[in-house]
C-alpha positions in Angstrom: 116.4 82.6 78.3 116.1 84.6 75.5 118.9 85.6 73.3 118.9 88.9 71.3 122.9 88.8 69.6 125.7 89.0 71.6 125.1 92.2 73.6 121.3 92.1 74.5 119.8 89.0 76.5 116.8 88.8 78.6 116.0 86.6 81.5 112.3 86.5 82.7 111.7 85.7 86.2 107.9 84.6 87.7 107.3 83.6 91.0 103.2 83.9 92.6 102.1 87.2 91.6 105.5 88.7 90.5 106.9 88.6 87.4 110.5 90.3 87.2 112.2 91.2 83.5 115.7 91.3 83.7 117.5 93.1 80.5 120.9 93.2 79.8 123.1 95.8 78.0 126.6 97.0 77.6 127.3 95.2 80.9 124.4 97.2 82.2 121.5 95.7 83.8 118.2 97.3 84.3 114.9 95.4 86.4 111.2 95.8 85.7 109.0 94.6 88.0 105.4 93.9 87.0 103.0 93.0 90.0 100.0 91.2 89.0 97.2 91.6 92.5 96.0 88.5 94.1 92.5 89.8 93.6 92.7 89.6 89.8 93.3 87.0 87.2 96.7 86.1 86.8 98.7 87.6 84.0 98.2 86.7 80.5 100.5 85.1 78.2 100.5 88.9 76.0 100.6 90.4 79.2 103.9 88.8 80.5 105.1 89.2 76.5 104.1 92.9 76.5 106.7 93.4 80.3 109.2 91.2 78.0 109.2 93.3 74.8 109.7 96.6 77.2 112.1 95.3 79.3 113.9 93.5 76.2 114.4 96.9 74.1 117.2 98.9 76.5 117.8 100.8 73.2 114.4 102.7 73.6 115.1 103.1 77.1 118.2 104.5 76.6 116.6 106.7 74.0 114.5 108.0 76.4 117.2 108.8 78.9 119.7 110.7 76.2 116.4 112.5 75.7 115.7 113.3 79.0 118.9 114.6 79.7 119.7 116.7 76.1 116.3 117.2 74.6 116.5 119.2 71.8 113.0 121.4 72.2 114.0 124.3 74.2 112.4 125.8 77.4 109.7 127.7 75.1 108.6 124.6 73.4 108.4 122.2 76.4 106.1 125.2 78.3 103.6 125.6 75.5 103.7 121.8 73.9 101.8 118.9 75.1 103.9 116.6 77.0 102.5 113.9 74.3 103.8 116.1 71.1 107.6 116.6 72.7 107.7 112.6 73.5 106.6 112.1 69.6 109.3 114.4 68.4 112.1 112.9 70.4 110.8 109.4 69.3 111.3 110.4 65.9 114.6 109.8 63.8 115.5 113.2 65.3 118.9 113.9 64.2 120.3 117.2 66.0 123.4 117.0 68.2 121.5 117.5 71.5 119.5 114.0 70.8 122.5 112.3 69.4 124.7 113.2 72.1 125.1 110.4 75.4 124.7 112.5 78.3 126.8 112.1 81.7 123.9 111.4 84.4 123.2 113.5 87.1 125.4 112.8 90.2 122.4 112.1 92.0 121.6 109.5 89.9 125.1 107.5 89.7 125.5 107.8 93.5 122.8 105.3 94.1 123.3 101.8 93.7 120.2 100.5 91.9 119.7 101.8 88.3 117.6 105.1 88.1 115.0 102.6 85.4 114.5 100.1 88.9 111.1 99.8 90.5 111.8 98.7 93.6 108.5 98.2 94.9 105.8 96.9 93.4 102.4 97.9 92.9 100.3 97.3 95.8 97.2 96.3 93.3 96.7 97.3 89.9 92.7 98.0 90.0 92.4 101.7 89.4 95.4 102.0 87.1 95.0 104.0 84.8 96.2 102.8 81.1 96.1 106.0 79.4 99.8 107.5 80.5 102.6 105.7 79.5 104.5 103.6 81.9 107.5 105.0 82.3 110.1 106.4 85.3 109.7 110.1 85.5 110.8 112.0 87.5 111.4 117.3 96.9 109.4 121.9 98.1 107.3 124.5 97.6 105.1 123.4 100.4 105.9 120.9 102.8 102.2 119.2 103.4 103.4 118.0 107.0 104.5 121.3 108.5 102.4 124.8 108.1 101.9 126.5 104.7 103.5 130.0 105.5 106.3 128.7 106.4 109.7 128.2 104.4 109.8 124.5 104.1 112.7 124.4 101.7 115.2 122.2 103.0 118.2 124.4 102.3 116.9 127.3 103.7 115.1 126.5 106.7 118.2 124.3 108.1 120.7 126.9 107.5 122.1 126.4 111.1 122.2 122.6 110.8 124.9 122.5 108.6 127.3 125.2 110.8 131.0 124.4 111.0 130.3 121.3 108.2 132.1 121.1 104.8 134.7 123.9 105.4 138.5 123.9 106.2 140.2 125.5 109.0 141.4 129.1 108.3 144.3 130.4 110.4 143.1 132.9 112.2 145.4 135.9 110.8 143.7 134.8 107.5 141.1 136.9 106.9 138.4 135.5 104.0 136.6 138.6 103.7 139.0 140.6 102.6 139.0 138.7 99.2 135.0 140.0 99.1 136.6 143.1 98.7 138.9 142.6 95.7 139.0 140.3 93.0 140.4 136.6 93.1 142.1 135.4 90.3 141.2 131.9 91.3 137.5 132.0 92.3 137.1 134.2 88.1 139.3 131.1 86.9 137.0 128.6 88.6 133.7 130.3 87.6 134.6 130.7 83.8 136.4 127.2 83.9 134.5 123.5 82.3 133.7 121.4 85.1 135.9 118.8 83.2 138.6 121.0 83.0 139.0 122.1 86.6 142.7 120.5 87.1 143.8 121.3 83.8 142.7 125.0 84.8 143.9 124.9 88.7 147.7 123.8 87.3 147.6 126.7 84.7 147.1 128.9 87.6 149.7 127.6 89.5 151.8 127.8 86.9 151.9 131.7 86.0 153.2 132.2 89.2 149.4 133.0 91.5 149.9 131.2 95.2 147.2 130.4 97.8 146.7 130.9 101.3 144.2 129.3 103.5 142.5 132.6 103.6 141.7 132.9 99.5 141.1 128.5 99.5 138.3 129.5 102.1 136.6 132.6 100.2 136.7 130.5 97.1 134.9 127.1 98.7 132.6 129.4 100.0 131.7 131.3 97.0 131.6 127.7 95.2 129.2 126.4 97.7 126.8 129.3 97.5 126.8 128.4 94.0 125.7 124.9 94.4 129.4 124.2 92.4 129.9 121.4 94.8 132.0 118.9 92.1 134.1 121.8 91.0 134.9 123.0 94.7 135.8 119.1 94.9 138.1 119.1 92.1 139.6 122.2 94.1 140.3 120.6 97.2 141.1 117.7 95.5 143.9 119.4 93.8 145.2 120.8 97.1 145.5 117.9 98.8 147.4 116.3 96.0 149.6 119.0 95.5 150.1 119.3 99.1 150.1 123.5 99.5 148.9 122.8 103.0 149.2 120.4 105.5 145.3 119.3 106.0 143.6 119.0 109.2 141.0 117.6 110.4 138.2 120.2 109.0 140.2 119.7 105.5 139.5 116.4 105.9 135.7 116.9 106.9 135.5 119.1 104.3 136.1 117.1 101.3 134.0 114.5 102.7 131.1 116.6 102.9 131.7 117.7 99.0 131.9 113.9 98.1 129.2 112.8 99.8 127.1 115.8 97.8 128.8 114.7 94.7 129.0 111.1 95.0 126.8 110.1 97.8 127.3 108.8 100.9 129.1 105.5 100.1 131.9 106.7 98.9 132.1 109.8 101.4 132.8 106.4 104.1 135.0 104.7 101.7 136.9 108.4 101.4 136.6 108.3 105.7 138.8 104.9 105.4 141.8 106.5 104.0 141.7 109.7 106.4 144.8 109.3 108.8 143.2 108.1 112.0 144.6 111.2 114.3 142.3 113.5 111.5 139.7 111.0 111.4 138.1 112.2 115.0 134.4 113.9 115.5 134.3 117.0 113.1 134.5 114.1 110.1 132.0 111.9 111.3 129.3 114.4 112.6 130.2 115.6 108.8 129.0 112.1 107.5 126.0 112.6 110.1 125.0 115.7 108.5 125.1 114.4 105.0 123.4 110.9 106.0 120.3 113.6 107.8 120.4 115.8 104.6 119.8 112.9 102.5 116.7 112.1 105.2 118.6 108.4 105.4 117.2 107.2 108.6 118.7 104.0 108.6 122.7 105.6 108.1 122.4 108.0 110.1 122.0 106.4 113.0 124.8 103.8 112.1 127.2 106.6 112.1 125.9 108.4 115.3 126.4 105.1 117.0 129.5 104.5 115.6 130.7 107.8 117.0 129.5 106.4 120.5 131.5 103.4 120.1 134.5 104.9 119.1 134.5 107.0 121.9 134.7 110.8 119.8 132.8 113.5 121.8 129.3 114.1 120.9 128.5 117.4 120.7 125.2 119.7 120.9 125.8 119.8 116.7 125.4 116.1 116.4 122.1 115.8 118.3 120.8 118.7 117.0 121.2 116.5 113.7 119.1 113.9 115.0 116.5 116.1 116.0 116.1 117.6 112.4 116.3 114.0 110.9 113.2 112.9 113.7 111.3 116.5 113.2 111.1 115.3 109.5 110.5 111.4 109.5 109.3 110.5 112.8 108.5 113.3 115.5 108.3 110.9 118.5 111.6 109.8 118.5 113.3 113.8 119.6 112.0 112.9 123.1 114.5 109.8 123.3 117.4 112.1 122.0 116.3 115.1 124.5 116.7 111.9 127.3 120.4 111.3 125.9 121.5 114.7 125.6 120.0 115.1 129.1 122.1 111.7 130.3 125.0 113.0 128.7 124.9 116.4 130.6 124.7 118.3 126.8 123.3 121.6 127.1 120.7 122.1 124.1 121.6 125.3 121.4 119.7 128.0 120.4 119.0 126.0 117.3 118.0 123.1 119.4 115.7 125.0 120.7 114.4 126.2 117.1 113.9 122.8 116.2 111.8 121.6 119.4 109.7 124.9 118.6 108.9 124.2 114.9 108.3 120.7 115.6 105.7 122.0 118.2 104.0 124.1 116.2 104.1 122.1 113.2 102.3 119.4 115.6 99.5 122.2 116.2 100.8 122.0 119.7 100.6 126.0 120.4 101.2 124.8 124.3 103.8 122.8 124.0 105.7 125.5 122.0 104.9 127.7 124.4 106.5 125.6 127.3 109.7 125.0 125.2 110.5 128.6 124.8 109.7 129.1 128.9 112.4 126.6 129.5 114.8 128.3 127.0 114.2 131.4 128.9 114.9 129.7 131.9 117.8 128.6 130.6 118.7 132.2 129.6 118.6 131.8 125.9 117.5 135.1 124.0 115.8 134.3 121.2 116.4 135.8 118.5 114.2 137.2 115.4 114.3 134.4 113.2 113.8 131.9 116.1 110.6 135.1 116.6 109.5 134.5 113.0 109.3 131.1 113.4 107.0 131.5 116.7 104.7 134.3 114.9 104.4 131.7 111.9 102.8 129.0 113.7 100.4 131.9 116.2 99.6 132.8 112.3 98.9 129.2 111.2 97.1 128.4 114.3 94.3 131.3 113.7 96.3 132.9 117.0 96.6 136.3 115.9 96.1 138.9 119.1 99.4 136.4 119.8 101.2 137.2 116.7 100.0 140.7 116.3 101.9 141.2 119.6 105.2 139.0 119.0 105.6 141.2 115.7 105.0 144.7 117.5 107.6 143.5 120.0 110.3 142.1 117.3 109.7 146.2 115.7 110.8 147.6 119.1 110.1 151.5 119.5 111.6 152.9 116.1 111.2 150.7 112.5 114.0 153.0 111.3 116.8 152.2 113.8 115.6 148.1 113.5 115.9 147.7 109.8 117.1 144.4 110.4 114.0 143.3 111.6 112.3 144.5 108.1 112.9 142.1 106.1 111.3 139.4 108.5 108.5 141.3 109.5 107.2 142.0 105.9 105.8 139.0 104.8 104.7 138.2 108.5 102.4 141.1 107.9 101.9 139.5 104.6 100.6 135.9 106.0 98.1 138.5 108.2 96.4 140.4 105.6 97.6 144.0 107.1 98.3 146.1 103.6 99.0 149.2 105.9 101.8 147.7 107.6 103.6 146.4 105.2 103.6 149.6 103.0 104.6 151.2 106.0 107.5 148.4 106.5 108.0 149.3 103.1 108.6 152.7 102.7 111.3 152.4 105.5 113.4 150.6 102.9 112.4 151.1 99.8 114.8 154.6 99.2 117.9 152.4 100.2 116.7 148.9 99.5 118.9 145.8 100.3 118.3 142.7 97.9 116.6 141.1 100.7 114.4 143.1 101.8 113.2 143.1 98.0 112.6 139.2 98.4 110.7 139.8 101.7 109.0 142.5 99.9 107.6 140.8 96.6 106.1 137.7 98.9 104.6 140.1 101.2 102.4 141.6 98.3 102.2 138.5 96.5 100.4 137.6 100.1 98.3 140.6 100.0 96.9 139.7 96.1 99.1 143.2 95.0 100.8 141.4 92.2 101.2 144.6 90.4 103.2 145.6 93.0 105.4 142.7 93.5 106.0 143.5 89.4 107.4 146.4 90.7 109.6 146.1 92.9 110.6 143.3 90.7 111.9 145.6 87.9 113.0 147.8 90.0 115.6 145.9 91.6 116.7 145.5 87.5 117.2 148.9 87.2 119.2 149.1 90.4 121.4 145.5 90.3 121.1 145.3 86.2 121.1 141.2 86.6 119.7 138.9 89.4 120.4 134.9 90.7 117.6 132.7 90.0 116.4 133.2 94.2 114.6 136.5 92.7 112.8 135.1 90.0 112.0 131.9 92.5 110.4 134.9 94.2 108.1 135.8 91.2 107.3 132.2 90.7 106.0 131.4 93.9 104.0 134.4 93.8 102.4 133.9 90.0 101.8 130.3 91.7 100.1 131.1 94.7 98.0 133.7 92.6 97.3 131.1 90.0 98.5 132.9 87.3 100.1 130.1 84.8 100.5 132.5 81.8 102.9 135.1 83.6 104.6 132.2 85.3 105.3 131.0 81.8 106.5 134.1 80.7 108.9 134.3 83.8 110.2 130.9 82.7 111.0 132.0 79.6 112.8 135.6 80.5 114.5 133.3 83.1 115.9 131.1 79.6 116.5 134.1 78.0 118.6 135.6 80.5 120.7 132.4 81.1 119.2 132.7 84.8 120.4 129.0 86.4 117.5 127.1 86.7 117.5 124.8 90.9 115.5 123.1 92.8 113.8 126.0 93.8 112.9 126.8 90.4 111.6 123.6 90.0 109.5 123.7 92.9 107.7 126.8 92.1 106.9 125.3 88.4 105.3 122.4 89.4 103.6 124.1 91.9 102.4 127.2 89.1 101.5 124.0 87.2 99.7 122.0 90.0 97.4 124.2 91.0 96.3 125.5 87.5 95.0 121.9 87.4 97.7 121.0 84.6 99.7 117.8 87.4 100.6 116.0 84.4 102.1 118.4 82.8 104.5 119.4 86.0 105.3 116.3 86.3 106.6 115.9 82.8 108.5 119.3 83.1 110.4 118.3 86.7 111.3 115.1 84.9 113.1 116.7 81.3 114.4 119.8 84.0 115.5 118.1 86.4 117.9 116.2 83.9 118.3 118.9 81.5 120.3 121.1 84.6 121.3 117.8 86.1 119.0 118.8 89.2 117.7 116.7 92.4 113.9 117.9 92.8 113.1 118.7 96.4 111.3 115.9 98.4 108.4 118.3 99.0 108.2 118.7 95.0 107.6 115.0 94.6 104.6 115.1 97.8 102.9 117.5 95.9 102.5 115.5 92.4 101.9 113.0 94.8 99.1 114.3 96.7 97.5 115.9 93.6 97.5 112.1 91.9 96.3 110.7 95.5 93.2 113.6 95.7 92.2 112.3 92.2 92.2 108.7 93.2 95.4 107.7 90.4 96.8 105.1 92.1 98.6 104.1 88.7 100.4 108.0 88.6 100.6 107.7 92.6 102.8 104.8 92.0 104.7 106.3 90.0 106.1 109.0 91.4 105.8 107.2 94.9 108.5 104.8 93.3 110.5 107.8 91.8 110.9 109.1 95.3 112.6 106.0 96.5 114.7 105.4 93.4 116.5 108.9 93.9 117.1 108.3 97.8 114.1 109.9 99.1 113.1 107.0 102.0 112.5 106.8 106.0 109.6 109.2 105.3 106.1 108.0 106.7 103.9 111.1 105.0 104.5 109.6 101.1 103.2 106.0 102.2 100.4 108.1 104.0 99.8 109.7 100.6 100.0 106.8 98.8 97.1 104.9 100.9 95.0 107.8 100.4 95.0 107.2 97.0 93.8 103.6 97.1 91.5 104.9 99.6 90.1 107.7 97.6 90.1 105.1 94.5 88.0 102.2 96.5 90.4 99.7 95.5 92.3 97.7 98.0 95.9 97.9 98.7 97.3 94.2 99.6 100.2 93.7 101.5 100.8 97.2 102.6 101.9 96.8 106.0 104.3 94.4 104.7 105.6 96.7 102.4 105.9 99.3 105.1 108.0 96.7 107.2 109.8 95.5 104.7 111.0 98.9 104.0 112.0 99.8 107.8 108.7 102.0 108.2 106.2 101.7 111.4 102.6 103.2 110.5 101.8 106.2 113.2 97.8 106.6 113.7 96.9 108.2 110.4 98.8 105.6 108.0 97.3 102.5 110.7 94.0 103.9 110.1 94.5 104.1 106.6 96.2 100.6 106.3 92.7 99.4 108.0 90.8 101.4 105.6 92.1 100.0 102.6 92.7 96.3 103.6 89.8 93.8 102.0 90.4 91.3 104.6 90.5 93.4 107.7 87.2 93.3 109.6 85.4 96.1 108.6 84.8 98.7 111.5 82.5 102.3 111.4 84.5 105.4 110.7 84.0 106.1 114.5 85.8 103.2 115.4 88.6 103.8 112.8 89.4 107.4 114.2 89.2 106.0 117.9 
């Protein structure tokens, strides 16, 4: 034991190969594990002093997190500087208020139970590593490498339908929500121009000058909150309502607020909330609300705790709460949907349209144009009308697949006879015709809207000639819609973004980035996405790495899994098992786990590096995972002491 005063102490922890720095600070502790391969020598006495002096100095560390959080370079600086120049400035006796301030960490961070500084799994072997980046934590997409490329892999926006009926109270049906999109609420303007931390202070004001709510207006405003991603303020709303008991909460109240603290707070204290529901309210809508949450969050493990506790206690399980467990197994594991198909088939529940979405996308994801085929025969059978989205997502995969006399046709057929009276099909069709290379048709799409344009059709509109190459005119219609609307929400310059990154053009991303700063435009995960993509693919990966990390914390952001996989298989490619590590380990320290394709990733690297990866399979079982071919293969591959086959064998 070493002893640094009274507030700072260090214990150092060695056992075989592992050597384990415990640091103590402010009643905070923070673990650094240093893994020291069988294969090499064993750690050096400056080596295990070097781990010590890191570990032992929580003042840098903390240094670097108020930095992270509040640097003071703006946008501008942190797009043109080197990530090594920003570091050198902030490591400086830098004395503005943004680096002297102590930020509040993200929620995403706090509502995990290991500190955000943790590595949680050592290094498989250290050969490879390379020295030259420091070691430090940094910080999901734009292209989901599991599933096709045309698609729209974002999480949020491709599962719209999984979260239906979740995270919203009951409104009484002579309430009417809509109305309130047609005049002004008092309380949703007070709630928008209002301090996160002043949210009660601002809701009894309200109260106070005499305003009163009905469900109808609580509703509109959640809504409009959500949309916003203003899930802790919409919180502090419901919050308030319940404590000032204005209504008498049911049992979607109740779900409701457990879906906004499980976003806020994270799932462990969405249960502990669960415990002090009354137990008539505490029935199916809240726990298939905790299911949705535990599948948003990809946490295998949970969510199948709380689907079978729903069994044992005997609540209904609806089509909604297996269609969750299809959408977690389409993403982490796609053999298990057949075993929930066999349960919803023993428990006589007839599958959704959105069931039915899923089975499709999982089939065509799998390359398994037959298969999809066959599921949407049964649909039919089971007279289901598919609609165009569920269309899109067929077309997508024909696309993908190289099927195009097949896609050609689904997209004449989702047209019908007259463009003109079908304009709801315009906005789907245009990048379709996009993915296919046909200019023609989408001008011709095109010109149907573009006298009376709708602010989606504009989004359809600006990938379909970013597809095409016709950036110029994606610049257009761009400004245009300026001209029209006066300002636009960060979706419309995510637009832009993807398109200036799938053309490869990193200086007008840049410039994007920095009219988006300018304009105060709210920077997401989306955002985030398309920036280390722009950055990725100009070659730059260290550099969108260090961006997503300062980001990320600056707007108190959760990068999309999808984000991390493609730092990750940009570090594999090059055969950096040291910077594949790293951000393998960032995935798991911000929840991202149950998820074979980063461990596949991650073997690719030592693969791609020579060096041997020891203990893998026990790492994969000791974090819950089972290797499918591919990762097995790979396991074999990269093991020193498995018997060494020929590649024919391997892929047999």
């Amino acid at each position: 034991m070493i002893t640094y005063g009274n507030s700072l102490k260090n214990d150092v922890r060695k056992s075989e190969n592992l050597v384990t720095v415990y640091s103590c600070f402010e009643g905070r502790t923070y673990r650094v594990a240093l893994f020291v391969s069988t294969a090499l020598i064993g750690p050096s006495r400056s080596d295990a002093m070097w781990a010590l002096r890191r570990a032992g100095n929580p003042l840098r560390i903390r240094a670097q997190q108020v930095v992270s959080a509040r640097g003071c370079a703006s946008l501008e600086v942190l797009l043109n500087a080197d990530a090594k120049d920003v570091e050198e400035h902030h490591e400086g006796n830098c004395q503005k208020a943004c680096c002297r301030r102590n930020p509040k960490l993200p929620a995403f961070l706090l509502s995990f139970s290991s500190s955000h500084f943790t590595l949680s799994r050592s290094f498989s072997s250290q050969a490879g590593a390379n020295s030259g980046n420091k070691d430090v934590a940094l910080e999901d997409g734009f292209s989901d490498l599991e599933v096709p490329p045309e698609a729209d892999t974002s999480e949020d926006s491709s599962d719209e339908d999984a979260t239906d009926e979740v995270g919203l109270p009951d409104v009484d049906a002579a309430a009417k929500p809509e109305e309130y999109m047609k005049r002004d609420s008092s309380l949703l303007k007070a709630m928008i121009e209002t301090p996160r931390h002043e949210v009660t202070k601002a809701l009894e004001k309200w109260a106070n000058d005499g305003n009163s709510l009905d469900r109808g207006e609580l509703f509109f405003v959640l809504l409009s909150l959500r949309r916003r991603k203003w899930f802790d303020k919409a919180l502090q709303l419901l919050e308030w309502v319940e404590q000032s008991k204005l209504f008498e909460f049911g049992e979607r109240d109740y779900a409701s607020r457990v879906d906004l603290t499980a976003k806020v707070y994270g799932l462990y204290k969405a249960e502990q909330y669960i415990e002090k529901i009354p137990a008539p309210h505490r029935g199916e809508i809240v726990y298939r609300t905790l299911l949705a949450n535990c599948v948003y969050e990809a946490n295998v493990k949970k969510a199948e705790q709380v689907f079978n506790k729903m069994k044992d206690l005997g609540l209904p399980i609806t089509v909604f709460s297996f269609n969750q467990l299809v959408l977690l197994y389409k993403r982490v594991d796609k053999k298990k949907i057949a075993d929930v198909l066999a349960m919803m088939e023993k428990e006589n529940v007839k599958p959704s349209l959105f069931s039915y979405k899923l089975l499709v996308d999982a089939k065509g994801s799998a390359r398994d144009i037959e298969g999809m085929e066959k599921v949407v025969e049964q649909m039919e059978t089971e007279g289901i009308e598919p609609d165009l989205m569920f269309q899109a997502t067929i077309a997508r995969h024909y696309i993908f697949d190289g099927q195009r006399e097949k896609a050609e046709a689904l997209l004449e057929s989702m047209e019908g006879d007259d463009i003109n009276t079908n304009r709801a099909a315009c906005k789907i069709l245009l990048p379709l015709y996009g993915f296919l290379g046909k200019s023609h048709d989408v001008e011709r799409i095109w010109n149907v809207c573009k006298d009376n344009t709708r602010l989606n059709e504009c989004l359809s509109a600006i990938e379909a000639f970013g597809r095409l190459g016709n950036v110029e005119k994606a610049e257009e219609v761009f400004e245009d819609m300026f001209v029209r609307w006066k300002t636009l929400s960060s979706k419309y310059y995510n637009a832009m973004l993807r398109m200036y990154a799938n053309q490869n053009l990193l200086d007008k991303g840049k410039e994007l980035l920095k009219r988006m700063d300018e304009n105060h435009v709210k920077f997401g995960n989306t955002t985030l996405d398309s920036l280390v993509k722009l950055y990725v693919d100009a070659g730059e990966v260290e550099k969108a790495e260090s961006l997503l990390h300062k980001l990320s914390l600056k707007n108190r952001i959760r990068p999309q899994y999808t984000t991390y996989l493609m730092l990750l298989d940009s570090y594999s490619k090059k055969g950096d098992i040291h910077n594949s590590e790293r951000v393998f380990n960032r995935l798991r320290q911000i929840g991202y786990s149950g998820r074979v394709k980063q461990y596949q990733l991650l073997l690719q690297a030592y693969l791609n590096a020579k060096a041997p990866a020891y203990g893998f399979r026990e790492r994969m079982k000791a974090d819950n995972i089972f290797p499918n071919n591919v990762v097995a293969t790979l396991i074999t591959a990269t093991d020193p002491f498995a018997k060494k086959k020929s590649i024919s064998d391997l892929l047999d």
